[in-house]
N, C-alpha and C positions, 0 to 999 in steps of 0.2 A: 481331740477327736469330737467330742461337743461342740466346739465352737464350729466346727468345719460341719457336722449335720445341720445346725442351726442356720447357717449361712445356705447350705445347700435349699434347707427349707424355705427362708424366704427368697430364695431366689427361685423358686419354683410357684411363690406365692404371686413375685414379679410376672413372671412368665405370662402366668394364666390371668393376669389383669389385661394381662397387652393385649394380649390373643383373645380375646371375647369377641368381635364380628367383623365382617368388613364393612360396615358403617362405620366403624369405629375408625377403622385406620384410615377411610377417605377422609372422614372430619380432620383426621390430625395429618393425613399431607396438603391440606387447603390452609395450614397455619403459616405463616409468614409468604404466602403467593403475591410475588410481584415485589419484593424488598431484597434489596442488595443482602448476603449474608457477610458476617465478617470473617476475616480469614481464618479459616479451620485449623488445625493439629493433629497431624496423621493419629490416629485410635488406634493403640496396640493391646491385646490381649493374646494370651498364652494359657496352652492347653497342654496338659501333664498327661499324657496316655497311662493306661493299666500295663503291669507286667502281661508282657507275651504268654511266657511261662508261668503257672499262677505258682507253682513249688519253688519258682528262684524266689519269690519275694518275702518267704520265711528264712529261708537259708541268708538270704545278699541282702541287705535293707538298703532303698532307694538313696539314690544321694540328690535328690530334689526334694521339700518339705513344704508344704504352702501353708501360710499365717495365717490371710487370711482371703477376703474376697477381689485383693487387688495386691498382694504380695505374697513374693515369694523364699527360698534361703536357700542354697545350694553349699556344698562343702569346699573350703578355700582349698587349694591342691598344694601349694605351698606351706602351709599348716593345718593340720587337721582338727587342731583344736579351735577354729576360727571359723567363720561362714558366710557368704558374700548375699546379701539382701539384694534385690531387687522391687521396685516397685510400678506396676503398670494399671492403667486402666481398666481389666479384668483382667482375675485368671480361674479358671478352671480346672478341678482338680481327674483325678482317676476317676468319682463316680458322675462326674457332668455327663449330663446326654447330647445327645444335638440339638435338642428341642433350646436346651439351657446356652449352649451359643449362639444359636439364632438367634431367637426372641432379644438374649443380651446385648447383641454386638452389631450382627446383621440386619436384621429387621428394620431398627430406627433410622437408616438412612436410603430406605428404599422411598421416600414421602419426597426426597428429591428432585427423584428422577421425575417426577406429576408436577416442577417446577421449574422443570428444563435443564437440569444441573445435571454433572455429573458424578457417579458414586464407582468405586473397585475394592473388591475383598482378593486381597492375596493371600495365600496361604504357605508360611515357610517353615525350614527345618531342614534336621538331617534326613539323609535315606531311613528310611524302618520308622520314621515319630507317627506317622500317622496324616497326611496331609491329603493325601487322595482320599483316608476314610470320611476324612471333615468334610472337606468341598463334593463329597458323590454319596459317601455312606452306602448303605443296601436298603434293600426292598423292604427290610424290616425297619431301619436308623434309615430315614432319607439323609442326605446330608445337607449343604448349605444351599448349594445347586436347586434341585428342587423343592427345595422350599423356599426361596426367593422366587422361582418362575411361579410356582402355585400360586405365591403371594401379590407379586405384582402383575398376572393376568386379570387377577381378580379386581385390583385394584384398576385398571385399566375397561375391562368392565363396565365397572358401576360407574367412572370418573367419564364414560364414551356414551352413555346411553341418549337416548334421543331425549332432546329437550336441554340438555348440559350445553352448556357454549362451547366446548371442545369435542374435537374428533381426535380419537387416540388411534393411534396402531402400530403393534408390535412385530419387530424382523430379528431376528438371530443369527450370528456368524462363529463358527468355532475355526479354531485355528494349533498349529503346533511351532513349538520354536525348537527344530532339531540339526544337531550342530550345526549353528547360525543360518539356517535353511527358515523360512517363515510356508510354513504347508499348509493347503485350506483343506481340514477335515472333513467337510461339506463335500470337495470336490477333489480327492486326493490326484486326479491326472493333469490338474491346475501348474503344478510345478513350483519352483520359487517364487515367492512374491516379493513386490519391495513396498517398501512402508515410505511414507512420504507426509509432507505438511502443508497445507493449502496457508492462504495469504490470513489468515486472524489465527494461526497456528495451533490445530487442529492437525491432530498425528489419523491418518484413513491409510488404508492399503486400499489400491485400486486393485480390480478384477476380485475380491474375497466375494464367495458367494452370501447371499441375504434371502434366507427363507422367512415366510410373514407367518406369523401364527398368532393365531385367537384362543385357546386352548390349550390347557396340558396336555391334551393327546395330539394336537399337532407338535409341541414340544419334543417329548417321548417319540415319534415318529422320525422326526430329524436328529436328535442328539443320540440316541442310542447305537442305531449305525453307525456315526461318527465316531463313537468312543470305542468301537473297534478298531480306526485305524490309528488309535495313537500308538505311539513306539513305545513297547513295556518290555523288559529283561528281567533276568534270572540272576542274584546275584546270591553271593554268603548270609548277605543281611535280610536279603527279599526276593519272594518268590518272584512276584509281579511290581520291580521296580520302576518307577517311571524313567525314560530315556529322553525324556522333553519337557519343556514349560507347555503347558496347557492354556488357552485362555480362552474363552465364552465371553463372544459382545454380544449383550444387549440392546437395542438401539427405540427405544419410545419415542416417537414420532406424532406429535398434536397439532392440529390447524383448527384456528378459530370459525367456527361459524358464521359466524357478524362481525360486521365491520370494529376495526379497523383490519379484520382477515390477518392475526399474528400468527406463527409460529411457531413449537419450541421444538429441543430435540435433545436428550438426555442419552447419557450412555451409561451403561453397568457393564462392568470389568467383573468377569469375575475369573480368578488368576489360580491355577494349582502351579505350584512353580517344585520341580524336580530337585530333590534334595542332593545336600553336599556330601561327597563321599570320599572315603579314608581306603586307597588304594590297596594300601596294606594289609584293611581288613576285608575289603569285599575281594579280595582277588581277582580284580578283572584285567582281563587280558585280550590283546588283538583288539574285535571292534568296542567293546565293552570299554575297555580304556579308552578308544578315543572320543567314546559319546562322555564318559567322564571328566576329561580335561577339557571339551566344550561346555557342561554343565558346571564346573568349579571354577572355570573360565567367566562364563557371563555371571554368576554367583557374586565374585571379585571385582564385576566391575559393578552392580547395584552396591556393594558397601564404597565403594568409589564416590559416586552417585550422592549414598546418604549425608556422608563424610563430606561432600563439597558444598550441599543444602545446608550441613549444620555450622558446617567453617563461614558462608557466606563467601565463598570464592568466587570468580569473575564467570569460570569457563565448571560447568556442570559436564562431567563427559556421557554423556545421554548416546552419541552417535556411536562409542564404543562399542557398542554392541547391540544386538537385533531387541534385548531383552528388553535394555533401558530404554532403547528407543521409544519402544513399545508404552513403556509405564511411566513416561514423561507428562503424562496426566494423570498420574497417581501418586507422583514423589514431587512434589513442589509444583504441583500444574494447577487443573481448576474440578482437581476432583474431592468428594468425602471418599478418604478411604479409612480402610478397617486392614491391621496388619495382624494374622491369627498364627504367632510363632507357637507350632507342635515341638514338644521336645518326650524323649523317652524317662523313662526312671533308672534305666540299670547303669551301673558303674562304667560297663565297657563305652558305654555312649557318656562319658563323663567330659569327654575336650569337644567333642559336637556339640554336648546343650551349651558347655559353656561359652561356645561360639554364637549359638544363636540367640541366646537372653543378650548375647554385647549387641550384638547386631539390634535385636529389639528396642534396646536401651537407645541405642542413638536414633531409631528410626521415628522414635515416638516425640523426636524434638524437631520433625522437619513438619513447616508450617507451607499450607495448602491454600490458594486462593480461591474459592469457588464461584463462580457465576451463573445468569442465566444465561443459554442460549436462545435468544430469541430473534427475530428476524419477521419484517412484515412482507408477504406476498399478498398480490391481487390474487382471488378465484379463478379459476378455470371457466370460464361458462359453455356450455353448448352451441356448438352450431343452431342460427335458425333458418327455415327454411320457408320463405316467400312465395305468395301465390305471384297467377301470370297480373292480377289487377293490382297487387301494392306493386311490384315492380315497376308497373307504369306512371304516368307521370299524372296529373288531371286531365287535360286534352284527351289523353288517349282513352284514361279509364271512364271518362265521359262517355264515349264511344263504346267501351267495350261495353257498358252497360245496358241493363234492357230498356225500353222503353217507359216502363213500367217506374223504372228509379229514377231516370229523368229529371222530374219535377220536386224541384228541391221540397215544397209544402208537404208532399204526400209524408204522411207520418209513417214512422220506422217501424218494422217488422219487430213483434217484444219474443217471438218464439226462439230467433238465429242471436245470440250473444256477438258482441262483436270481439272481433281476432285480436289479436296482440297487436299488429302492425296496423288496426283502424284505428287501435289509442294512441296512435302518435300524434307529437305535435305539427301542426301543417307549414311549421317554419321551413322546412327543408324537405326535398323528396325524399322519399326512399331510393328511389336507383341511383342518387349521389350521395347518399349518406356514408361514410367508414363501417363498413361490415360490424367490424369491432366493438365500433361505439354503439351500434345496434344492440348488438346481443346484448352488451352491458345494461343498457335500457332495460330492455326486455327481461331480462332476469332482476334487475332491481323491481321492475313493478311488479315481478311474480311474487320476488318476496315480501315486499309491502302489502300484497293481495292478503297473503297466508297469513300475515302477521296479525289482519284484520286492523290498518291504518283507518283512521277517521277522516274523516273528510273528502275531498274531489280527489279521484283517484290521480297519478302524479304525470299519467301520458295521454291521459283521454280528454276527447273534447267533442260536445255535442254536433251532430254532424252538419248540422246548420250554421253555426259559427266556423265550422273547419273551411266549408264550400266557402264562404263569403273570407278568410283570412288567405286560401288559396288565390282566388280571383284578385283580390289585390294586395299581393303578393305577383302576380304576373303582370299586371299594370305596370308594376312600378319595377319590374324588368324589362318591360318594353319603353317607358317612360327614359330608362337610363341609356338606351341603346342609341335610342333616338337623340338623345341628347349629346352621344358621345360621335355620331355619324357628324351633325352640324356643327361641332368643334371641329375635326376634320375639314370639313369645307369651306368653314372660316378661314381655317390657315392656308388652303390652298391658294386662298386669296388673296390674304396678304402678301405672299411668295410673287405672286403674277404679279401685281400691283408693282412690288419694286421691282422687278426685272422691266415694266416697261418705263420707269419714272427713268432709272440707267441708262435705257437706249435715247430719250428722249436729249436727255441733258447731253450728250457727245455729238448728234445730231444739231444741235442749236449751238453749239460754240463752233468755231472754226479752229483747224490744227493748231496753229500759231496763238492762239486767244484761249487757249482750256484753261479754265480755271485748275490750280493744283487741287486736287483732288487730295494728298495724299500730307500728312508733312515729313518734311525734310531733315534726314538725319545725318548729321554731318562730323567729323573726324575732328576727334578735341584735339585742338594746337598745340607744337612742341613749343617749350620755354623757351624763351629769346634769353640768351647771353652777349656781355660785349664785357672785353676789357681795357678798365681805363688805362692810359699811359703818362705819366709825366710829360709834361709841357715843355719841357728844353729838347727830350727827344724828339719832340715834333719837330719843333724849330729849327735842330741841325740837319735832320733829314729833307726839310724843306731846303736847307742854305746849299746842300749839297746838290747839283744839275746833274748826278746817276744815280741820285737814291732811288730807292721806291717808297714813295710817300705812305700807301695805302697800310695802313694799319689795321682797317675794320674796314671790310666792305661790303655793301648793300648787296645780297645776292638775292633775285627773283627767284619762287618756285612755287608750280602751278599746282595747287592738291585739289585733288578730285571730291565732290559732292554726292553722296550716294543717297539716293532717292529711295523710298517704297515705292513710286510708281515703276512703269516697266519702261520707260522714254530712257535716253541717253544719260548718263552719267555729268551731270555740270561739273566744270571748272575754274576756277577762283586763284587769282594771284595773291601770293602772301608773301608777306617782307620777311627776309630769315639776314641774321647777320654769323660771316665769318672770320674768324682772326686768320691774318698774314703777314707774314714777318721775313725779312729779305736776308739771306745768307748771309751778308756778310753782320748786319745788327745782330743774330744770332753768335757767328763767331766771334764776335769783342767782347759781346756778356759774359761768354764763355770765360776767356783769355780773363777778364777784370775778376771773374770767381776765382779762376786757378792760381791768379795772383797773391789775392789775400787768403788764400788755405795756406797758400808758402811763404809768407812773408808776415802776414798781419800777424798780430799780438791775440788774446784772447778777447779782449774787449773790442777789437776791431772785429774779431768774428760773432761777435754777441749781436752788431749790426745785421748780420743776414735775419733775414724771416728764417723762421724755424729753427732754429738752433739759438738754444740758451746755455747758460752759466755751464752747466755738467757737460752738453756737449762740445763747447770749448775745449775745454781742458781735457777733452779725450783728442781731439784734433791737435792739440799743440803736444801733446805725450808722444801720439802716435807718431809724428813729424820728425821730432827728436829719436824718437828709435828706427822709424825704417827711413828719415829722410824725406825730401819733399815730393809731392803730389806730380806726377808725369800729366794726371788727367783729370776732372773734375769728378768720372766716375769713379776715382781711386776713392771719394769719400765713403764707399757701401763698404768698406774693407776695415773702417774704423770700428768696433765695436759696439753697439749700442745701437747705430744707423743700420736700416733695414732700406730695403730697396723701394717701397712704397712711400719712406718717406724720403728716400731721393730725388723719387722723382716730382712729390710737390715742392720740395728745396729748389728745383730747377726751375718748375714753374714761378714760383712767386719771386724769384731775386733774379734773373737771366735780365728782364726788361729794365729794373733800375739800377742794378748796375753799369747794363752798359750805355745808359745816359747819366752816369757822373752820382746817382741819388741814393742816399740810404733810407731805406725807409726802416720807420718802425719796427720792432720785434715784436708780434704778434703773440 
């Protein structure tokens, strides 16, 4: 019991060092601004509630014991003389206050959110531990709740004041998760919402309402109504049970003042999550039970959830249900979170707590990536709004002026300051300038005004040098106009020029004398063929007084000339040669093939062209089994012999055979 006062002591001595001013804590959320952090480890601490009954806990002694200021021993159920150790981050006993979980647990990662990152305090356990006391507390104990908004208003604050590079501002969203219903407490006639993920995966509910507030009493104003419409029941274990997940976003919103105009935007979670219950003992019944098997339902699947993060498994089941979905930037996402498992002392809650230190245990090994969000936008600027003389052009505002200003010499009036749109540069008018780029102008030389910049201001230009940059400046838009007119005329020129050089030249030649004009594209020639013949079969063909001698003859044929011009197509005789061959020399080639298929030896058929050694010997085989050749086509029957190459077989042996010749085998 010593050790545990001691401990209590300086952790109260902790406390009150932290909590000294809010200069203090802006200094130390400005520490690490602008650096990657490395990846987190979900923070678990555990909070031991006081007996309900303060008579049970003379009579029942607790079956939770705590060591010390990060361990705990609870009684093994399976042997009583044995005790199961636990060891966490913090724990907190029966006399901890809230001030002693804040400051501890909570507090240290609100320097975050002033860095664009995101932070969630969940708070878990069975029904009856106390989880709604931690995260709301009373009007005497605030709880976690309001003293993180007290905390980070103020820090927001000091961190937004004029003269700081950033503009902060704070929006608030409450919400319920009732059996897998997502309800916005802000606007309970909203109805179901759905939760969704933009494209750099970021979990937002569209349509949730977002009040801004600057103050804790705009705080209190909006959250106080709201916590009446959460869903609370009556059960064995608790008068005012909760029926829902609770969740409170935060949303810090900062825009740089100067350039480069960054942005950041942090969110705080802060999560009452509706405890697991033991049907048996609360007795609930009809709708009781069914808000119960929704609550032990998504309960089931966040151990699902922890159990997948710590295995390293492929598939995280986060879409399971409305809850995880929800706190998929608190269990392995890109948030600091704080996990604060309540558990009771008395016996009858002895398989609840032991349920929730396991749960704790494993939660405190899921590791968290945190980053900043930040994102660069251009400013907003202001419309501006132009007199009728900048609108115009010089010409005109020449004119529009008096007499009086006329004269470029007369020196400038020192009482009338000149406007915003006289300090422009005289490169471009104003009535053709980009609206846009205007304003931008205009608000850059406002702020370089304010800032008290040295030097020539960055738009202005003495109105004598403006007059004379104008003037030529118009010159030499009249200079190009003119320039671009006699280019034109030039060319009209050249055009007529050749149209009468054309008529001229048709004119002076006569129809029959035109020069071609054009050249001539003419039809590339087919290949001349001729085949030769042995020399005896000329000679008999000539001996014989009915042959037909012609073997190759000269055949004329006129092909036509196609011109580019549009005259008549010319005509051109061209020698073309054709083979002719007289019936009957055709039938004795014949007769002298079909001879030697049925009589000759192998070697005597090795003689024809086309057929060699292998295909002999299929023609003398085949011969011997079906008998001799009726026809010269019967050769396509033999095996091996395809029809294509029969028919060059015909071609190359028909002519020397039937002049007496063997030629060659090929």
């Amino acid at each position: 019991m010593a050790t545990g006062v001691s401990t209590l002591q300086r952790r109260r001595e902790m406390a009150a060092a932290t909590a000294t001013s809010g200069a203090g804590r802006c200094r130390l959320s400005k520490i690490g601004a602008g650096r990657r952090p490395p990846p987190a480890r979900v923070r678990v601490a555990v909070r031991l509630r006081p007996f309900v009954d303060r008579t049970a806990g003379t009579s029942d002694p607790p079956c939770v014991r705590g060591m010390d200021s990060c361990s705990l021993e609870i009684a093994n159920w399976r042997n009583h003389q044995e005790t199961l150790k636990y060891q966490f981050d913090a724990f907190y006993g029966e006399r901890s206050t809230q001030q002693d979980i804040y400051t501890g647990s909570v507090q240290p990662i609100l320097r975050h959110l002033l860095e664009g990152q995101n932070a969630s305090v969940l708070a878990y356990g069975p029904t009856g531990a106390g989880k709604t006391h931690t995260m709301l507390g009373s009007p005497e104990q605030p709880g976690v709740i309001p003293r993180a908004l007290m905390d980070l208003l103020q820090l927001t604050r000091e961190e937004g004041t004029e003269g700081r590079p950033w503009a902060l501002s704070v929006t608030m969203s409450y919400l319920e998760i009732y059996q897998e219903k997502v309800l916005d407490l802000l606007d309970p006639a909203s109805g179901d919402l759905v939760i969704r993920e933009d494209s750099r995966g970021n979990i937002l509910i569209p349509g949730l309402t977002q009040k801004p507030i600057t103050s804790f009493a705009d705080f209190e104003r909006h959250f106080l109504p709201a916590s009446r419409n959460r869903t609370v029941g009556a059960t064995r274990l608790n008068q005012r049970s909760s029926r829902s997940h609770a969740v409170l976003l935060v949303k810090v919103d900062q825009r740089e003042r100067l350039a480069p105009f960054r942005q950041r935007e942090g969110k705080l979670y802060l999560i009452d999550l509706a405890g697991s219950e033991d049907n048996r003992r609360t007795g609930n019944k009809g709708l009781r039970l069914k808000e119960s098997g929704a609550i032990n339902t998504s309960l089931f699947v966040l151990g699902k959830v922890v159990d997948a993060l710590n295995q390293g498994l492929p598939r995280v089941p986060y879409r399971d249900s409305k809850l995880t979905r929800l706190l998929q930037d608190s269990l392995g996402g890109s948030a600091h979170s704080i996990l604060i498992a309540n558990i009771a002392p008395e016996r009858r809650f002895y398989l609840d707590t032991v349920s929730a230190l396991n749960f704790a245990a494993r939660s405190k090994e899921v590791i968290n990536r945190p980053f900043t969000n930040e994102s660069l936008q251009p400013p907003v600027l202001a419309p501006v709004k132009l007199s009728q003389k900048e609108l115009l052009g010089p010409p005109e505002a020449k004119r529009a002026r008096g007499p009086e200003e006329e004269e470029i010499g007369s020196p400038e009036p020192m009482a009338a300051p000149a406007s915003d749109s006289q300090k422009l540069s005289p490169l471009q008018k104003l009535s053709s300038m980009d609206p846009a780029m205007l304003e931008r102008l205009l608000s850059l030389d406002h702020l370089l005004a304010s800032q008290g910049s040295q030097g020539a201001p960055l738009l202005s230009t003495p109105k004598r040098e403006r007059m004379v940059l104008m003037k030529t400046v118009e010159e030499k838009d009249l200079e190009i106009e003119r320039l671009k007119m006699k280019q034109k005329e030039l060319e009209a020129k050249v055009l007529a020029q050749k149209a009468e050089d054309s008529k001229e030249k048709e004119n002076h030649y006569p129809p029959m004398l035109r020069p071609l004009l054009h050249r001539t594209v003419t039809v590339a020639k087919p290949l001349k063929k001729a085949v030769v013949m042995p020399l005896q079969l000329i000679q008999e063909q000539a001996a014989s007084p009915n042959a037909e001698i012609h073997i190759l003859k000269n055949k004329g044929r006129k092909r036509k000339l196609e011109s580019l011009d549009a005259s008549e197509p010319e005509e051109k005789a061209e020698d073309c040669w054709e083979l002719q061959i007289s019936p009957e020399l055709l039938a004795h080639g014949r007769k002298k093939i079909l001879d030697l298929l049925n009589e000759g030896s192998a070697r005597d058929l090795r003689s024809l062209q086309r057929i060699g050694p292998k295909k002999a010997q299929l023609i003398v085989g085949w011969r011997e089994l079906h008998g001799p050749f009726s026809q010269v086509e019967d050769l396509e029957r033999v095996e091996g012999i395809t029809g294509k190459q029969m028919e060059s077989f015909l071609k190359a042996n028909i002519l020397g055979l039937a002049a007496g010749q063997r030629c060659d085998p090929s």
